[in-house]
C-alpha positions as CSV (number, residue, x, y, z in Angstrom):
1,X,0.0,0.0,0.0
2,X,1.0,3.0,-1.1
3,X,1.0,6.1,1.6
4,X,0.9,10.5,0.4
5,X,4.9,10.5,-0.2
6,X,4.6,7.8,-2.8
7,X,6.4,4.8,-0.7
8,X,4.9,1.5,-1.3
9,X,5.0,-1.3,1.4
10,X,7.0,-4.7,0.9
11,X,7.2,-7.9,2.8
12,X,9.6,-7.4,6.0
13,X,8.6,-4.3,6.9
14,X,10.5,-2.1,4.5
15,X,9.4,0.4,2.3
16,X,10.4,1.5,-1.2
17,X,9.7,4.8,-2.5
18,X,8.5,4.4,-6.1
19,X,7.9,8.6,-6.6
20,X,9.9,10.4,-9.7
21,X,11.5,12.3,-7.1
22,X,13.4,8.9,-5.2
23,X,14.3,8.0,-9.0
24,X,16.3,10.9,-9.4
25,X,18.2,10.9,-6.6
26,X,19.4,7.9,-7.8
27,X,23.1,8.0,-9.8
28,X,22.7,8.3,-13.5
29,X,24.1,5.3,-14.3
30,X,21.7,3.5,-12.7
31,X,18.8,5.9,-13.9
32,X,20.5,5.3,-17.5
33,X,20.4,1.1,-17.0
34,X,17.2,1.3,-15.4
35,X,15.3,3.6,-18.4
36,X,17.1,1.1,-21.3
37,X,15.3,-1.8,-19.5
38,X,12.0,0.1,-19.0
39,X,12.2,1.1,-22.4
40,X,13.2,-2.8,-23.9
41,X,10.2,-4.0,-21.8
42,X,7.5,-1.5,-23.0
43,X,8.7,-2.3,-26.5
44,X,9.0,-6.7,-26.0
45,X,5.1,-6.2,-24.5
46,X,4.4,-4.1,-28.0
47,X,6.1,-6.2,-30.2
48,X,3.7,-9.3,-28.4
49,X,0.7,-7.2,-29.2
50,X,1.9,-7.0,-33.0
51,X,3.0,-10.6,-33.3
52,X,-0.5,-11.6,-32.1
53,X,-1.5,-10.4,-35.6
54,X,1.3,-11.3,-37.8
55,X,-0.6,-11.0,-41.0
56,X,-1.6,-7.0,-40.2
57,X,1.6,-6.6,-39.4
58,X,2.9,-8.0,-42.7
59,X,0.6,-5.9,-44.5
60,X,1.3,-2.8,-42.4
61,X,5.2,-3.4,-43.1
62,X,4.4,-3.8,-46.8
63,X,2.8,-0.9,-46.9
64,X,5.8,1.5,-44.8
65,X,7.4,0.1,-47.1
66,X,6.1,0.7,-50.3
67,X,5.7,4.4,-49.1
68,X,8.4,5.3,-48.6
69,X,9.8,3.7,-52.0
70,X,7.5,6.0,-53.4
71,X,10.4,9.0,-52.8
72,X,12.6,7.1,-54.9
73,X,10.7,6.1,-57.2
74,X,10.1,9.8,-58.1
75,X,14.1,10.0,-58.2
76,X,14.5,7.2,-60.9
77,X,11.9,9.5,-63.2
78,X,14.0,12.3,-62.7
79,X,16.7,10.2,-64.5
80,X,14.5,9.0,-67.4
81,X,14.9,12.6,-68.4
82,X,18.6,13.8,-67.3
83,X,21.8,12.5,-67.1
84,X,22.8,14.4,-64.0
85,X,21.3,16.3,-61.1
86,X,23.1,18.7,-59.5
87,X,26.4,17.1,-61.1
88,X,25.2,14.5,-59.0
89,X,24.5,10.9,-61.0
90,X,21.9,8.4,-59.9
91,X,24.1,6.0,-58.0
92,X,25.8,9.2,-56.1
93,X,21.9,10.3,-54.8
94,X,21.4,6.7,-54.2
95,X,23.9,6.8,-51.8
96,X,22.8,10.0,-50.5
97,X,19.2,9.0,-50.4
98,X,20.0,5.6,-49.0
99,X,22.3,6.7,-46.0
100,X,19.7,9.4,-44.9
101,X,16.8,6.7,-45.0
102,X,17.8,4.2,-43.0
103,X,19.5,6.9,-40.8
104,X,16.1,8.2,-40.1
105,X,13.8,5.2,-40.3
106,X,16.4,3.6,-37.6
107,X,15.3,6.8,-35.4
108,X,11.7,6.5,-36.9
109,X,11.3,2.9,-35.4
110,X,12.9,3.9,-31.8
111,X,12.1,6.8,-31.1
112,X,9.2,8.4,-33.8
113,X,6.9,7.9,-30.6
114,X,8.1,11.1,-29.4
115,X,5.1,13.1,-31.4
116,X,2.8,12.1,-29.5
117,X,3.8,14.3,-26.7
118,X,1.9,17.1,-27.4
119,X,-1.5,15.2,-27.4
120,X,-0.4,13.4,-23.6
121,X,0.2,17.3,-22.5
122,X,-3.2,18.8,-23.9
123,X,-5.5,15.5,-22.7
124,X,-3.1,15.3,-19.3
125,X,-2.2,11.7,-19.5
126,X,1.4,12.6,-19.4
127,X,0.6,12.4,-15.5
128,X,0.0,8.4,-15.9
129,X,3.9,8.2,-16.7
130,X,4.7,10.6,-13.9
131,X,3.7,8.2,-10.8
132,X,6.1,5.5,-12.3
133,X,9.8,4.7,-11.2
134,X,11.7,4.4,-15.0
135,X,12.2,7.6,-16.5
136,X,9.2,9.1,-18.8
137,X,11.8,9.6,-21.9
138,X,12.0,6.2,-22.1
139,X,8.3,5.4,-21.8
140,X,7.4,8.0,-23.9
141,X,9.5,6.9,-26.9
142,X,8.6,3.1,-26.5
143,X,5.2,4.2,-26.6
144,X,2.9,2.1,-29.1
145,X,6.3,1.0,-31.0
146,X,5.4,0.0,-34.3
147,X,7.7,-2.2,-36.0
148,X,5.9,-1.9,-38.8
149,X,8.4,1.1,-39.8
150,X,11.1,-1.8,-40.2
151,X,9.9,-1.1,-43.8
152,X,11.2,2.4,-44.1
153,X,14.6,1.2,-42.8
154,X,14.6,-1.8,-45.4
155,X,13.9,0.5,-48.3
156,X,16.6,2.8,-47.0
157,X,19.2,0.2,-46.7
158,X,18.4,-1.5,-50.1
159,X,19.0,1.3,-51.5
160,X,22.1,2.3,-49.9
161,X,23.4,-1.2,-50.5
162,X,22.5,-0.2,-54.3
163,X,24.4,3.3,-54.3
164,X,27.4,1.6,-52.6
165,X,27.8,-1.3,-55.2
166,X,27.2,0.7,-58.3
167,X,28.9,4.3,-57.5
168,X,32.4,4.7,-58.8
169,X,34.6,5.1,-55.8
170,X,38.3,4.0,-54.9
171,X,37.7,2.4,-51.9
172,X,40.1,2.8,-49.1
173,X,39.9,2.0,-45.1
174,X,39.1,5.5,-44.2
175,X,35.9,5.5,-46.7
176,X,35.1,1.9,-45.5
177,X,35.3,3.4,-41.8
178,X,32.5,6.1,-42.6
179,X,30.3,4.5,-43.5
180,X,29.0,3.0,-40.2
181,X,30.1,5.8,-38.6
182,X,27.5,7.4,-40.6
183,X,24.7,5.7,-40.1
184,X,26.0,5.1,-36.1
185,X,26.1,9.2,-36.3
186,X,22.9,10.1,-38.8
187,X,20.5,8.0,-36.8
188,X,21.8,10.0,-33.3
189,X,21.0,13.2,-34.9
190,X,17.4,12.6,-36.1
191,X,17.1,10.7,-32.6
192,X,18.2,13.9,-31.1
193,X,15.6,15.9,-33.5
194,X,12.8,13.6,-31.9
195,X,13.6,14.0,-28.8
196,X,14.2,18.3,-28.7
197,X,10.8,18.6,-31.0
198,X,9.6,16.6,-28.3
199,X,10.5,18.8,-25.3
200,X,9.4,21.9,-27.6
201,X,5.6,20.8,-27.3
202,X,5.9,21.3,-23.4
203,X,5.6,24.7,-24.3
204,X,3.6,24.7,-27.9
205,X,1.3,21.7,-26.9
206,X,0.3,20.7,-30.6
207,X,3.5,21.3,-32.3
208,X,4.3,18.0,-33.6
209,X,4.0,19.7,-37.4
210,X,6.8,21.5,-36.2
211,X,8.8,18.5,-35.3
212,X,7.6,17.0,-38.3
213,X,9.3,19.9,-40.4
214,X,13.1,19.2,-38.7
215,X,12.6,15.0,-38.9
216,X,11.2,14.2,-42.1
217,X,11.3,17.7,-43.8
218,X,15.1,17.4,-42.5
219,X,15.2,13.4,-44.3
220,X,13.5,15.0,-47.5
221,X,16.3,17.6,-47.4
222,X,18.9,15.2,-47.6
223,X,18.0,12.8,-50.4
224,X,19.3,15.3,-52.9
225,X,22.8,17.2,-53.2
226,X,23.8,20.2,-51.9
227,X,24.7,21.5,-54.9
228,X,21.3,22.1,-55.5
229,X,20.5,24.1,-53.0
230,X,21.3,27.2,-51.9
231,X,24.3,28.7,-49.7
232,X,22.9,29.9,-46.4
233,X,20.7,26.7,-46.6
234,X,23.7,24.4,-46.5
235,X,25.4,26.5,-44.3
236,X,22.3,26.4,-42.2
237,X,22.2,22.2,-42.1
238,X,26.0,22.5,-41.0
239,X,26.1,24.7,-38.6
240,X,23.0,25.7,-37.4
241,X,21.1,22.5,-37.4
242,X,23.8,20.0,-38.0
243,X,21.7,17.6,-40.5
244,X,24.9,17.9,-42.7
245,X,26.9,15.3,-40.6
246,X,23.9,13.2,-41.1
247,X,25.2,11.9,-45.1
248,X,26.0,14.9,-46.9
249,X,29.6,15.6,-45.8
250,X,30.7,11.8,-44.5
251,X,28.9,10.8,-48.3
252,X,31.0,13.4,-50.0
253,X,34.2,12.5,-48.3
254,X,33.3,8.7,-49.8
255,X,32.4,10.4,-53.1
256,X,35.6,12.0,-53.2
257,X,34.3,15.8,-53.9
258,X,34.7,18.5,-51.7
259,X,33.1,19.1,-48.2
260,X,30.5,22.3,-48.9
261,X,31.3,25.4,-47.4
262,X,35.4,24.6,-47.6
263,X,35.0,22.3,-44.7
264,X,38.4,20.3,-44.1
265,X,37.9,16.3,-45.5
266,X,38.3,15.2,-41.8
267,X,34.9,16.9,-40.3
268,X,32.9,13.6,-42.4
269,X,34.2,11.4,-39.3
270,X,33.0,13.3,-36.7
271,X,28.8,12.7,-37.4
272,X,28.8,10.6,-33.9
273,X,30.6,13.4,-32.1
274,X,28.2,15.9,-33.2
275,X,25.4,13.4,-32.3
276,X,26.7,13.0,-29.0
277,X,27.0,16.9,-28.5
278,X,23.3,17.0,-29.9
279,X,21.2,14.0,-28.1
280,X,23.1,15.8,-24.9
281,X,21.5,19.1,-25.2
282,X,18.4,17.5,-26.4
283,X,18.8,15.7,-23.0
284,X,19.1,18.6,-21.3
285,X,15.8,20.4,-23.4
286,X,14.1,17.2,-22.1
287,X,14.6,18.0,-19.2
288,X,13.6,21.7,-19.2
289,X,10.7,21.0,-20.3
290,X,9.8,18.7,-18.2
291,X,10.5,20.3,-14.9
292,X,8.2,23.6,-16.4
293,X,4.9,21.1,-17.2
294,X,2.3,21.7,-14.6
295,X,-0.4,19.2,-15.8
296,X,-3.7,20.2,-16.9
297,X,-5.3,20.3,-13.7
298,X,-8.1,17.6,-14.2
């Protein structure tokens, strides 16, 4: 039985105190191990909800799936008519296109939850998640995981695999090494994204359009050159809002062209450093925000 303070009874006479509060004071390793677990069993309890229907789920992946080829699709008719886009050619974008999809469909499946913030502040069932001892990031981004959106992230890797096997490239071990490290590094960043749109709708409660714009206006972005677009835009994307370190410059360093903006060739390794430096002050939005949320009172 649980008393005002939030400590519950347990056999023997002690007591544990399952409030927020009592979880903080608690090291941040621990908090850390503690919200991965939470989050891994919110998700296993989801993923037995979808399996109990493996047939919807099937068609649901199909259909991610097919979506989002959709994008692509539109890329190969822009071909059918030039040679070149941007001075790029169609196995350069593919590897463009391809690195930035299953950067962001690998942040999609974990963390695309994060959206759905905004509606738990306005109807005030972010409270629910407050009374529980695991940290409400993670329960927020395991929320109603869909693993249907394995299907963006197969489309996205397909073709990547594509762009990598057909684009004409000296390989070395350096370009080998970026590659994960882009990907490792992309899918931080738009994780980063989720979490920082996320935190904004504390204040803007029905912002997730907002979100929206930075995640997959920021995924759209990237499946062309920068060549293509504008100056202050790329500069933007590199230094503003880092979506740059996402494929465009580690992609161009494989490509052997030159970093935009007369970036040295050694800023394409450092996507997860400048994921690391982003999911932190996302981290510390997160927080922000959620000290300032006051419920909606009913």
């Amino acid at each position: 039985m649980a008393d005002a303070s939030g400590a519950v009874e347990v056999p023997g006479g002690r007591s544990a105190d399952w409030s927020q509060e009592a979880f903080a004071r608690r090291g941040w390793p621990r908090r850390f191990g503690e919200g991965v677990r939470a989050y891994g069993l919110i998700v296993a309890m989801w993923l037995r909800s979808t399996m109990a229907y493996r047939a919807s789920f099937a068609m649901a992946a199909l259909g991610n799936f097919a979506a989002t080829a959709f994008d692509f699709v539109t890329i190969l008719l822009m071909f059918t008519h030039v040679d070149r886009l941007g001075g790029y050619g169609l196995s350069e974008i593919a590897l463009l296109y391809g690195a930035s999809g299953t950067a962001f469909g690998l942040a999609d499946l974990l963390m695309g939850s994060m959206d759905r913030l905004g509606r738990r502040v306005r109807d005030g069932t972010l409270d629910t998640l407050l009374v529980r001892p695991v940290p409400v990031l993670a329960q927020v981004a395991a929320d109603r995981f869909a693993l249907r959106r394995l299907g963006r992230v197969l489309q996205g890797a397909l073709v990547l695999g594509y762009g990598l096997a057909t684009v004409d490239v000296e390989w070395t071990v350096l370009k080998v090494a970026v590659v994960p490290l882009m990907l490792l590094g992309g899918a931080g960043l738009f994780g980063a994204l989720f979490v920082a749109g996320a935190a904004f709708q504390f204040v803007a409660n029905d912002a997730s359009q907002v979100q929206n714009s930075f995640t997959y206006g920021g995924n759209a972005l990237l499946q062309y050159p920068p060549s293509i677009f504008a100056k202050e835009l790329v500069r933007g994307v590199v230094f503003v809002v880092p979506l740059a370190f996402v494929n465009w410059l580690p992609a161009l360093y494989v490509l052997g062209r030159p970093l935009p903006v007369g970036l040295p060739g050694w800023v394409a390794f450092l996507s997860p450093v400048v994921a690391a430096g982003c999911c932190l002050l996302a981290g510390l939005a997160w927080r922000a925000g959620l000290r300032a949320y006051r419920s909606t009172g009913s």
